[in-house]
Structure formats: C-alpha cells, structure tokens
N, C-alpha and C positions, 0 to 999 in steps of 0.2 A: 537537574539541569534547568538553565531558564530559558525563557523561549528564544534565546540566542542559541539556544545547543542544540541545532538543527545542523547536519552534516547537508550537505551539497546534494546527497543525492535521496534523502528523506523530505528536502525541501521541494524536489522535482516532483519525486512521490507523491506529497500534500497535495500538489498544484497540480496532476494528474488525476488525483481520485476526484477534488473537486471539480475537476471541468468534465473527466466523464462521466461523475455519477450527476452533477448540475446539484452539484449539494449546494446552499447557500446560506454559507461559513466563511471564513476565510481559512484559509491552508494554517497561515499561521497561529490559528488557534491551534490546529489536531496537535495533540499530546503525544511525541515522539513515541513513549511508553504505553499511552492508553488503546485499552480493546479497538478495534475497529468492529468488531461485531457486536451485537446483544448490547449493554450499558454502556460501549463509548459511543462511538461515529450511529452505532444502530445500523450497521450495515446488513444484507441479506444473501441468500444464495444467489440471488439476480445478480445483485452488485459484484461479487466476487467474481463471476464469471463476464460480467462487462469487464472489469478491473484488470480480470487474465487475458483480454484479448488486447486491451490498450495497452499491456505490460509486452505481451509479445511483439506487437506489431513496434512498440516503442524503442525496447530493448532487446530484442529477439530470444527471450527467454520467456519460453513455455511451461505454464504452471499448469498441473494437470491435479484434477481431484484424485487421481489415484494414490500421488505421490504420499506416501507416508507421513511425512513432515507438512503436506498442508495447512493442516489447522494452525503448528508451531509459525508459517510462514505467514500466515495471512494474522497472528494473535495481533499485531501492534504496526504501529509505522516503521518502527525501528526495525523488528525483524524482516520486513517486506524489503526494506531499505537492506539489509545485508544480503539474505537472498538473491535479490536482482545485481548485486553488485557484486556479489558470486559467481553468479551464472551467466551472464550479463551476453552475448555476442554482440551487438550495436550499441 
C-alpha cells in the first residue's frame, strides 16, 4: 500500500501514539504494517501501557497485558487499528 493506504481509524491511531508518546515523526510516516516495537517506532513497555490508557479513555476499549493476543495487537498499526475498531465502545 502507499502512504495513501491509511484507513481512517489507523490514521487516528498514528496521530494518537504520536501526541501521546510526543514521538517526533510525523503519523504519516508510521508504516501501517511495520513493528511498533523493537526495529519499527522502537516502542517500550512504558509506551504500550501510556498507549493502553489513551486507547481506553479514547475509545473505551481496554487492552490488558493479560489478554492473550497482546503482543498480535500491539505487533503493527494496522492490527492496533482493527483491534480498537473491534472492540471499540466510544
């Protein structure tokens, strides 16, 4: 996809991680597809757990470390981006 192949709510996403993690990137760089942890964004456990409180309070869906599919959730934008639009209550 090209960086036009952002869905609507992966673009929210982008523009979420960056203003709560104060990454300074622009959203529209993050690679729909690439890691958000370790060799993409280089994200950490800190981040993931700011990220799950701005996702809650945002979209009222609670992402809990427990959840079996974590890691699959948190692997990309894209699946972060299905996930919440899954789960989604607000």
């Amino acid at each position: 996809m090209e960086q036009t192949g952002f869905s609507a709510m992966e673009r929210d996403l982008a523009e979420l991680i960056v203003k709560t993690l104060k990454l300074k990137i622009d959203p529209a760089s993050i690679e729909p597809q690439a890691p958000l942890f370790g060799e993409g964004l280089g994200l950490d456990s800190i981040d993931a757990l700011e990220l799950s409180l701005a996702i809650s309070q945002r979209y009222g869906y609670q992402l809990k470390s427990s959840d079996p599919d974590i890691k699959t959730i948190f692997s990309s934008l894209r699946a972060l981006a299905h996930a919440v639009e899954t789960h989604r209550t607000k």
